[in-house]
C-alpha positions in Angstrom: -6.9 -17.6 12.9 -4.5 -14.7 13.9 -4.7 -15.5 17.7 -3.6 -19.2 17.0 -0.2 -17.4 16.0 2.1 -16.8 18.5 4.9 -14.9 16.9 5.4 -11.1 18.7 5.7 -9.7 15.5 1.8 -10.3 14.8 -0.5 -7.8 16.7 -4.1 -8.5 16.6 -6.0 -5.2 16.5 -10.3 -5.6 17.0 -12.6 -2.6 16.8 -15.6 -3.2 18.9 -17.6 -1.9 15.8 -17.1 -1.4 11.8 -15.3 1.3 11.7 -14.1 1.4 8.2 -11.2 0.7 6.6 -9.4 4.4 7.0 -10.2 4.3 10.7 -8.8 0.6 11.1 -6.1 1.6 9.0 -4.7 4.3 11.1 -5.3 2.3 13.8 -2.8 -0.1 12.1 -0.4 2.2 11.1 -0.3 4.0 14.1 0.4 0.7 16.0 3.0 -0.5 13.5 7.2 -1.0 14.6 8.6 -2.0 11.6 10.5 0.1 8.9 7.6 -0.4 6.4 4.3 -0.3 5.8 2.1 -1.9 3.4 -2.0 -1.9 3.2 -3.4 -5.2 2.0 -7.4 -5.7 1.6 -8.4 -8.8 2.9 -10.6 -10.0 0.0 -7.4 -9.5 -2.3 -4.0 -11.6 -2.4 -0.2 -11.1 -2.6 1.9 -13.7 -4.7 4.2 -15.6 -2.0 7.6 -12.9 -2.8 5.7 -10.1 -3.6 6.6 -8.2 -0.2 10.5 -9.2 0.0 10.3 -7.9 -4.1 9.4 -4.3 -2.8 11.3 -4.7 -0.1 14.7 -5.4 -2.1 13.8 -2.5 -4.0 12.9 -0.5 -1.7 16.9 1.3 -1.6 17.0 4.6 -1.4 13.4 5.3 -1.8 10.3 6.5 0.3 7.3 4.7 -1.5 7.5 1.0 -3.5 4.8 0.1 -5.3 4.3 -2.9 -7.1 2.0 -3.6 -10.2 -1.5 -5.1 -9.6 -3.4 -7.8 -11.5 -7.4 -7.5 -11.5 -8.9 -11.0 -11.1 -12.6 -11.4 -12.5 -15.0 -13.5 -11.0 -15.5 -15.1 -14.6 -11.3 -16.1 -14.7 -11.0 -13.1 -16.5 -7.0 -11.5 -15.5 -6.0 -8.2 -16.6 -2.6 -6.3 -15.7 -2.7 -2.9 -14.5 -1.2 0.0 -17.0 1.1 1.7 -15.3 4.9 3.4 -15.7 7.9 1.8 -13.9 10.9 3.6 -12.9 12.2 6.1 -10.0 10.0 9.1 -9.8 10.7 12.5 -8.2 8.9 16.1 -8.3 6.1 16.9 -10.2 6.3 13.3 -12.1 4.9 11.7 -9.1 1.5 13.9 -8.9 1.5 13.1 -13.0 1.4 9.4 -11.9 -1.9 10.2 -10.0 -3.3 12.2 -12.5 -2.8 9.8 -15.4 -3.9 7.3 -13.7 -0.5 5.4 -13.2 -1.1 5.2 -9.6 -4.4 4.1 -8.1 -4.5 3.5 -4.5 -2.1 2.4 -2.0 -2.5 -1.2 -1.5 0.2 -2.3 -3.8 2.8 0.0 -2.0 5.3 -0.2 0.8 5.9 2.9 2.9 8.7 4.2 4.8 6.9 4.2 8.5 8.7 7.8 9.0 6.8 9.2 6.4 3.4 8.2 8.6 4.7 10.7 11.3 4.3 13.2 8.9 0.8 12.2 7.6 -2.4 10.4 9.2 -4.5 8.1 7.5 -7.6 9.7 6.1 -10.5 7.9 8.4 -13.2 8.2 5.5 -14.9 4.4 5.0 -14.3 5.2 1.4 -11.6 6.2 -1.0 -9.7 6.6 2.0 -6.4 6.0 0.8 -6.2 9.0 -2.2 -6.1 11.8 0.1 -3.3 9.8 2.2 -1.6 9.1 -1.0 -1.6 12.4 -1.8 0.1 13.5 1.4 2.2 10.5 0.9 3.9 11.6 -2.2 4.4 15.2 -1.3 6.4 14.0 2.0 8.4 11.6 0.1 12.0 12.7 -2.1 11.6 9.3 -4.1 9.3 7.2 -5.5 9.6 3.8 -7.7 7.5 1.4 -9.4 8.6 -1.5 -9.8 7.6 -4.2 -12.9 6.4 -6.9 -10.0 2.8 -8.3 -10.7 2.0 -9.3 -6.9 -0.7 -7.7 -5.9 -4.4 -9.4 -6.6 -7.1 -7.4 -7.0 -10.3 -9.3 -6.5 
């Protein structure tokens, strides 16, 4: 499906074997050219303005992350707990700690703070040691009340 695209802006990137999703992510990061970076799993789903919604609030800070709604198999939808505002400091690590913050698909990234840290390569819980390094690189943070982001 992605080869029957042809706009430049798509860049189809094949390991020869499963490498994991930390390995192809850094791949894909490392390959990206656009001011912003955002990690989506492809068994989950982004509501059509979900991107351009992080995007537009993206001024001024590093890291955008949007709010994520878990979809049960059974039809079952629940909305993630979390804390919305502009972060900064110590409150950021609290957002880890407390659980406000989870991973990193429902965030866009300033591409300048990846040349500062490298995806973890792990095949699991790859992305909290990269969020980690993340937020101590970035001045700003924000989250933002936008339920885009489909966990499946």
């Amino acid at each position: 499906i992605i080869n029957s695209f042809s706009d430049p802006r798509i860049k189809y990137i094949s390991n020869e074997v499963n490498m994991g999703a930390g390995y192809s992510r850094k791949v894909g990061i490392e390959s990206a050219s656009g001011e912003y970076i955002i990690t989506i799993d492809g068994d989950d789903w982004v509501e059509p303005d979900f991107l351009k919604n992080l995007y537009y609030n993206s001024e001024n800070c590093d890291m955008v992350f949007g709010s994520m709604v878990f979809d049960f198999s059974n039809g079952d939808v629940k909305y993630f707990d979390t804390s919305f505002g502009i972060f900064s400091g110590v409150e950021k690590f609290e957002l880890v700690r407390n659980k406000k913050i989870i991973f990193l698909n429902t965030c866009l990234v300033k591409r300048t703070l990846y040349d500062k840290v490298s995806y973890d390569t792990k095949r699991y819980n790859e992305d909290t040691p990269t969020l980690i390094k993340l937020l101590s690189f970035s001045d700003k943070i924000k989250i933002v009340k936008e339920f885009g982001y489909h966990y499946i």
